[in-house]
C-alpha positions in Angstrom: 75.8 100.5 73.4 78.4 99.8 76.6 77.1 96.7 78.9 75.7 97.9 81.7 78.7 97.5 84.5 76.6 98.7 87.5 74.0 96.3 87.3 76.7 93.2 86.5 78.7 94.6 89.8 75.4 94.5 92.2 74.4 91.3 90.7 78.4 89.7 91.2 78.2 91.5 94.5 74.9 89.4 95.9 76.8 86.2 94.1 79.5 86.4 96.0 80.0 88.8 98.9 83.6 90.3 99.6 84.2 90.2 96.3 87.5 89.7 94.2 89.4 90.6 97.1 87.9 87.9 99.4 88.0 85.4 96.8 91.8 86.5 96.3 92.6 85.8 100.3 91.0 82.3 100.0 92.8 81.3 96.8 95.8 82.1 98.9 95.1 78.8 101.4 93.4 77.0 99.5 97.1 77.0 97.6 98.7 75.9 100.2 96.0 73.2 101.8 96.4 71.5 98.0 100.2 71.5 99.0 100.0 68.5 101.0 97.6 66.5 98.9 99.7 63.5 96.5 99.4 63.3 93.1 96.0 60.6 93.6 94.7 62.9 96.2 96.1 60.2 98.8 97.3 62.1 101.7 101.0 62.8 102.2 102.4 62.1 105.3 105.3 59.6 104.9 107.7 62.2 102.4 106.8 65.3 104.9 109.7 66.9 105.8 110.8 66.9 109.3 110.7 70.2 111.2 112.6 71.0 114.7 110.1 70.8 117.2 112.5 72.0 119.6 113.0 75.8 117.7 110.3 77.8 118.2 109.6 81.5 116.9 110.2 83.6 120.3 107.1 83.3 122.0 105.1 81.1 119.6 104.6 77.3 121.2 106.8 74.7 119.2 103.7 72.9 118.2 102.7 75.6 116.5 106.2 76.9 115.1 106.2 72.9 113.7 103.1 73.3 111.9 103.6 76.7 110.5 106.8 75.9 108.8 105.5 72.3 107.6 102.8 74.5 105.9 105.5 76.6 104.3 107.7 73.7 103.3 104.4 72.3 101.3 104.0 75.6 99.5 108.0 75.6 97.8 107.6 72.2 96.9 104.0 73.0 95.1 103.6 73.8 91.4 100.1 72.9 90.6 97.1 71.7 91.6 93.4 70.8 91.5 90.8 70.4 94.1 86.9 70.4 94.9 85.6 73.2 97.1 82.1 74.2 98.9 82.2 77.8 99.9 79.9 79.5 102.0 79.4 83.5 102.5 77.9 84.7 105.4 76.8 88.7 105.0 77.1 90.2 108.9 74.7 92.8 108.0 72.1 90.6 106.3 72.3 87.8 108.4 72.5 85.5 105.6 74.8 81.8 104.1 74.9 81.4 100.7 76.7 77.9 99.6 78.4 77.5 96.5 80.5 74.6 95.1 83.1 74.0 92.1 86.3 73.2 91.4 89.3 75.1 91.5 92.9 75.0 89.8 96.1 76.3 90.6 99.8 76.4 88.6 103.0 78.8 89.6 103.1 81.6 88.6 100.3 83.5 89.5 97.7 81.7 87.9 94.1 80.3 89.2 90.9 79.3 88.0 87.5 79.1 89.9 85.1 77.1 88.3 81.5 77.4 90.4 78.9 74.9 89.5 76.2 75.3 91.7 73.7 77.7 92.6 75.0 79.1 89.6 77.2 78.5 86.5 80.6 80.6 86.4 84.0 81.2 85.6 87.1 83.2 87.9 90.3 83.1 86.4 93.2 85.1 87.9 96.3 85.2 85.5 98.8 87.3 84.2 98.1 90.1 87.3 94.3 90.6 85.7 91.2 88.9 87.6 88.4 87.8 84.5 85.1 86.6 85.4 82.5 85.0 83.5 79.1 84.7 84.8 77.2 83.0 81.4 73.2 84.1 82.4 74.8 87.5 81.9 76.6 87.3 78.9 79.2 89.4 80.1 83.0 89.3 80.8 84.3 91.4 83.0 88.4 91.6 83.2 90.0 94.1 86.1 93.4 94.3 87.1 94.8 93.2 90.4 96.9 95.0 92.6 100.1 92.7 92.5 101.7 94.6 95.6 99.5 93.0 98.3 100.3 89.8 100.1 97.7 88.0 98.5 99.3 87.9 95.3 102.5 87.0 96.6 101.7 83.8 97.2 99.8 83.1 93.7 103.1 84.0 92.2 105.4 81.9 94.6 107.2 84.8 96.7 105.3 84.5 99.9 106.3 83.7 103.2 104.2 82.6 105.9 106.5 83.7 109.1 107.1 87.7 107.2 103.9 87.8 106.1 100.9 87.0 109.1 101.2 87.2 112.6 100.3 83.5 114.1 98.6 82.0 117.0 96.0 79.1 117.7 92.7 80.2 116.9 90.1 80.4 119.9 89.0 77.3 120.1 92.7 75.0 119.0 90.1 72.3 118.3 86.1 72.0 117.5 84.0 69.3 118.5 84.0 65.7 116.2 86.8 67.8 113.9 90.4 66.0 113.7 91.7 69.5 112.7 93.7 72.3 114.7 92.8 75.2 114.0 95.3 78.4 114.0 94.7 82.3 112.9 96.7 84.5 111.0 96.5 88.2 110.6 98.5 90.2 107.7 101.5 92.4 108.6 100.4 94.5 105.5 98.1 98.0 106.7 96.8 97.9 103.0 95.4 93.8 103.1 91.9 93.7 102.0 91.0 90.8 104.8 91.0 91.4 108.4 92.1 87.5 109.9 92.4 84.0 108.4 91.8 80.9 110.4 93.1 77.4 109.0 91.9 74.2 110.0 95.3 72.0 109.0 96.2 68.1 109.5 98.6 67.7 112.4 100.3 65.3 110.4 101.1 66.1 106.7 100.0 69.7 107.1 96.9 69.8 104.3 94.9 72.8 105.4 91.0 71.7 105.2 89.3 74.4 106.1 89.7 78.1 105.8 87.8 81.1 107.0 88.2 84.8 105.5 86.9 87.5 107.7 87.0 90.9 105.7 86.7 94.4 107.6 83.0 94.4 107.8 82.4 91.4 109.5 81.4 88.9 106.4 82.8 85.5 106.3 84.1 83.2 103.3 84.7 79.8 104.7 86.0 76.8 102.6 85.8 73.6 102.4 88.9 71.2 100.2 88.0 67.6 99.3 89.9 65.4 96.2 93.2 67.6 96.4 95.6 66.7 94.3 98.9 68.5 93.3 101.6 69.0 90.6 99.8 67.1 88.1 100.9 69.0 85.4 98.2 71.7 84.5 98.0 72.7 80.6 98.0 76.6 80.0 94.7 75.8 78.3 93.1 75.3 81.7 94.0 78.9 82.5 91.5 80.7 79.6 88.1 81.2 79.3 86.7 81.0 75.7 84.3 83.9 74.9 81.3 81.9 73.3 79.6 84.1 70.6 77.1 87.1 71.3 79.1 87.7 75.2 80.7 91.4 75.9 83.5 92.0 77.1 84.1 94.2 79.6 87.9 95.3 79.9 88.6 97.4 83.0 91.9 97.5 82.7 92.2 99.6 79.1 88.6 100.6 78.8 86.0 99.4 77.2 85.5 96.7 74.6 82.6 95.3 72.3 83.9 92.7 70.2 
């Protein structure tokens, strides 16, 4: 008998609202807030490079214009990395937070794993242009494919660019009360994205990102948190699979179904 994919989808759906795509989108910045992190998780700001100040995008402030390509310089030098997270998911139409927390890994090209601890045990891994989740009070693995033509995967495969990509401006407000970060908002270029804006909170100096927000189209909310960040430590391919303990289905959207 087939697993019943319905009633996995509403119960991944209430887990984690926005779904693939919205966990897709953060992935994205959460890549390039690892970039600035050192190898010990110290942070970097001694080797970052030095950007013009005095070169602005037309109309963008130089501050900003600074930052922006600091963040893009981190993201070229990056090739791996590992970090701790707390999410939280606010539904607009429910009213509702949800907090979740884990760890997360990242290597070039196009591969990253979620790992969520609490409320509840499971597995995300996005690799090879399929996304896999394992949720193990289910028993179930679900694999889907990913469409590898939006920005979002761009930048899990190394071809993104910041300035082509997003339209950028401070976020409303620059800075929050008792936070050392500024805070600045992108929007994607792309019609077909499947998130409405991003806003980063980012280190002046050394340019780690340490707090993003992911608004989809109908008003929910993913914001992130990054803490222990450290990058290029040189990730084993065995980080990037998820074992399929006995008596779990398999669920493989991508060509059909299978029960092994």
């Amino acid at each position: 008998m087939k697993p019943n994919l319905s009633n996995f989808r509403a119960r991944r759906d209430k887990r984690h609202p926005g779904g693939a795509a919205t966990l897709l989108a953060a992935a994205l910045f959460l890549l390039l807030g690892a970039a600035g992190a050192t190898a010990n998780g110290a942070r970097a700001e001694t080797d970052a490079p030095a950007v013009p100040r005095d070169a602005a995008a037309p109309g963008r402030p130089a501050a900003l214009d600074a930052l922006v390509k600091g963040l893009q310089a981190r993201y070229e030098r990056l090739e791996d990395f590992k970090a701790r997270f707390e999410q939280q998911s606010r539904l607009e139409a429910a009213g509702s937070a949800q907090i979740a927390r884990g760890e997360v890994f990242f290597q070039k090209p196009g591969r990253m794993r979620w790992n969520y601890e609490t409320p509840e045990p499971q597995q995300i891994l996005i690799s090879e242009g399929k996304l896999t989740q394992y949720v193990p009070a289910d028993k179930q693995i679900v694999v889907q494919g990913l469409d590898t033509n939006r920005v979002e995967y761009a930048f899990l495969t190394g071809l993104g660019e910041l300035e082509n990509e997003f339209n950028i401006r401070w976020a409303e407000p620059r800075r929050r009360p008792d936070d050392p970060l500024e805070y600045i908002e992108l929007t994607p270029r792309d019609a077909d994205a499947s998130f409405a804006r991003l806003v980063l909170g980012v280190e002046t100096r050394g340019h780690r990102i340490l707090a993003t927000e992911v608004k989809d189209f109908l008003g929910n909310v993913t914001s992130l948190r990054f803490e222990k960040l450290q990058d290029n430590v040189g990730l084993g391919a065995d980080v990037f699979a998820i074992n399929k303990p006995a008596g779990v289905d398999v669920i493989d959207m991508t060509d059909g179904w299978t029960t092994p």
